[in-house]
C-alpha positions as semicolon CSV with decimal commas, in nm:
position;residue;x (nm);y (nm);z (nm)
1;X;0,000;0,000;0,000
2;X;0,307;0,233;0,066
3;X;0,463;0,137;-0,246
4;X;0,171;0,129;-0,448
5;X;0,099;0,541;-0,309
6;X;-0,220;0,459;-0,199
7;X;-0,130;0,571;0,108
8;X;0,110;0,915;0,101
9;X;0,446;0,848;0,247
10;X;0,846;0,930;0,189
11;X;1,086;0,562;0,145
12;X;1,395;0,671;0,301
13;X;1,535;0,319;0,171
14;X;1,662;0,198;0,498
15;X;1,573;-0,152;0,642
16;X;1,387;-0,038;0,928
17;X;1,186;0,236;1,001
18;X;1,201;0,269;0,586
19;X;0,876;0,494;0,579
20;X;0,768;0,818;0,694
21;X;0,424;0,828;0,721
22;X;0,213;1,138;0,838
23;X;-0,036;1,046;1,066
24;X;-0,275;1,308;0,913
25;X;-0,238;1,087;0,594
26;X;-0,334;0,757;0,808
27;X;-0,661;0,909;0,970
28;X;-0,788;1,009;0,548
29;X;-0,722;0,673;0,462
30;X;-0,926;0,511;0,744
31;X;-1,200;0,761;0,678
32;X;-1,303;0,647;0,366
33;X;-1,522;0,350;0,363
34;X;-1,416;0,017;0,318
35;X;-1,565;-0,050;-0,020
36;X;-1,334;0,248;-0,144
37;X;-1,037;0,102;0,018
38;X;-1,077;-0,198;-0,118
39;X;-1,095;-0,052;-0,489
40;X;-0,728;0,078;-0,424
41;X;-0,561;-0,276;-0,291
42;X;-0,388;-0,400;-0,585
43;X;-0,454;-0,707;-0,709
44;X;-0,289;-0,982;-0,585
45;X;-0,117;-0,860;-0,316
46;X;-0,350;-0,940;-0,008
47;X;-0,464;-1,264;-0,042
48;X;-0,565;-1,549;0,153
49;X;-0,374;-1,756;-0,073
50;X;-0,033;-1,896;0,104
51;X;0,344;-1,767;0,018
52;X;0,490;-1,932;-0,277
53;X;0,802;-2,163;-0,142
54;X;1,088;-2,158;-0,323
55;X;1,136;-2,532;-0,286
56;X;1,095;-2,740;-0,592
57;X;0,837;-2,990;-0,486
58;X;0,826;-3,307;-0,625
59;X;0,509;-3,483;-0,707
60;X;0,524;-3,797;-0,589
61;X;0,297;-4,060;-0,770
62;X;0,018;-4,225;-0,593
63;X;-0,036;-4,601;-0,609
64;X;-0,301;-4,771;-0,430
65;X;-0,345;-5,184;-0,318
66;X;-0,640;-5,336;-0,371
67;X;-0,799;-5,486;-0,096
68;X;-0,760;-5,819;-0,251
69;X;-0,385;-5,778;-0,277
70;X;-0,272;-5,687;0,040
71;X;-0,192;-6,046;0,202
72;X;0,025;-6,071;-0,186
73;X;0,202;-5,783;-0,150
74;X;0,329;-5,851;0,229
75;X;0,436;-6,157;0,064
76;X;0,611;-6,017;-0,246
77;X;0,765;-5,785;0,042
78;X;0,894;-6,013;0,255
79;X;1,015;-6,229;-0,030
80;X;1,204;-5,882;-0,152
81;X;1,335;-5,787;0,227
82;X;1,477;-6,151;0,264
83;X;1,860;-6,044;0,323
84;X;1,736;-5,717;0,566
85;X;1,785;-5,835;0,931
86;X;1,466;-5,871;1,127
87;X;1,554;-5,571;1,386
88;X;1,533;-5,253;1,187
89;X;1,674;-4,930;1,334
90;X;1,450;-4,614;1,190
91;X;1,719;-4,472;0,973
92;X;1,765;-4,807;0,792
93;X;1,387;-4,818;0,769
94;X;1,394;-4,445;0,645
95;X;1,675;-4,565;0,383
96;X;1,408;-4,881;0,268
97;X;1,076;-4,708;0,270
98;X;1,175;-4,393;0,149
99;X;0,990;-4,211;0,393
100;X;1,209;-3,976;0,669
101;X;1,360;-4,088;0,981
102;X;1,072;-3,784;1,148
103;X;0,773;-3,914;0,966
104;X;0,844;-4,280;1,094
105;X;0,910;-4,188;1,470
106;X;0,587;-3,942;1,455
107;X;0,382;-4,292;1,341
108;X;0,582;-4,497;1,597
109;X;0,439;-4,210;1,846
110;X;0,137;-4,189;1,763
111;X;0,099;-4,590;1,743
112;X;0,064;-4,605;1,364
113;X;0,374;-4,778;1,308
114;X;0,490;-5,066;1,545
115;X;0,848;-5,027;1,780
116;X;1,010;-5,136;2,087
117;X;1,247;-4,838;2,265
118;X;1,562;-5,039;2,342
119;X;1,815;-4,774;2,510
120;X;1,681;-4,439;2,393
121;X;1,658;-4,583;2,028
122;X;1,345;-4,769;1,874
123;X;1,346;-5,081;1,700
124;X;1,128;-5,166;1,392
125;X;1,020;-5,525;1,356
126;X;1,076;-5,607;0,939
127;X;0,743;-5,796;1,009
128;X;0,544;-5,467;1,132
129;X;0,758;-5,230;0,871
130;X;0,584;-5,461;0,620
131;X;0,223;-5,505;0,808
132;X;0,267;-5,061;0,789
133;X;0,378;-5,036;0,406
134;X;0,060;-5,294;0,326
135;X;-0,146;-5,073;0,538
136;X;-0,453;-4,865;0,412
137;X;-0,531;-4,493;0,507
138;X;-0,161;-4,312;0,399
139;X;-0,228;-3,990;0,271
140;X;0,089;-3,932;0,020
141;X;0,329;-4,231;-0,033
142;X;0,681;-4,243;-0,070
143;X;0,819;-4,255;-0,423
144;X;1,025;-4,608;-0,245
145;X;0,699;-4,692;-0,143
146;X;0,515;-4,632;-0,493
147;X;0,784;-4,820;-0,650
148;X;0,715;-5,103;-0,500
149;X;0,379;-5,122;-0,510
150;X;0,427;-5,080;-0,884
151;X;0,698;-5,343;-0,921
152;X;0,470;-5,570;-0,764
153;X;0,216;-5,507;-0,972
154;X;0,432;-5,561;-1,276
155;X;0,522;-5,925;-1,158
């Protein structure tokens, strides 16, 4: 609004404190009624609409199982997780799901995702990491995750 001049005001071009603003100015501007002010808010620039990040996001696809094919695909799993050792720490589940080491301790907390706490650090069962990865209700899916579910699929 200072920019734009709706509003009179001097830019001294500091970082702080970078406008001078007369207070006279201020009261004129409240004055008017809000279907005037309104008129003069550019467009675009005060929206409900959230800040653009300036991460690239990728956009992961989404497979589904079937119903039908869960009790196959914990199979195909387990037959593909053969030579992983039965204890899984959760960075070496984060390294086969694809899925971060702070999304798989928030499921372990909230009971999503099976662990026992051995000496401050928890301990994934391969049997429950695959019981979790056949599991229904996951809103976005790892690429790892979608691979598999693919490659199974494909056999």
């Amino acid at each position: 609004m200072l920019d734009e001049g709706i509003i009179p005001c001097v830019n001294r071009g500091t970082k702080t404190h970078t406008y001078l603003i007369r207070m006279e100015d201020v009261q004129i501007y409240l004055e008017r009624s809000d279907a005037e002010r309104q008129k003069e808010i550019p467009m675009g620039h005060f929206n409900a609409k959230p800040a653009k990040s300036h991460r690239k996001r990728e956009i992961l696809p989404q497979s589904e199982l079937r119903e039908e094919d869960r009790r196959a695909f914990a199979g195909y799993l387990d037959e593909l997780l053969a030579d992983v050792p039965d204890d899984l720490s959760v960075l070496q589940a984060s390294a086969l799901t694809g899925y971060c080491d702070k999304a798989l301790l928030h499921w372990i907390a909230d009971g999503t995702l099976y662990a026992v706490r051995i000496c401050s650090q928890y301990h994934i069962p391969k049997v429950k990491l695959i019981e979790f990865l056949c599991g229904e209700g996951m809103a976005k899916k790892s690429l790892k995750h979608c691979e598999m579910i693919r490659a199974f699929y494909r056999e």
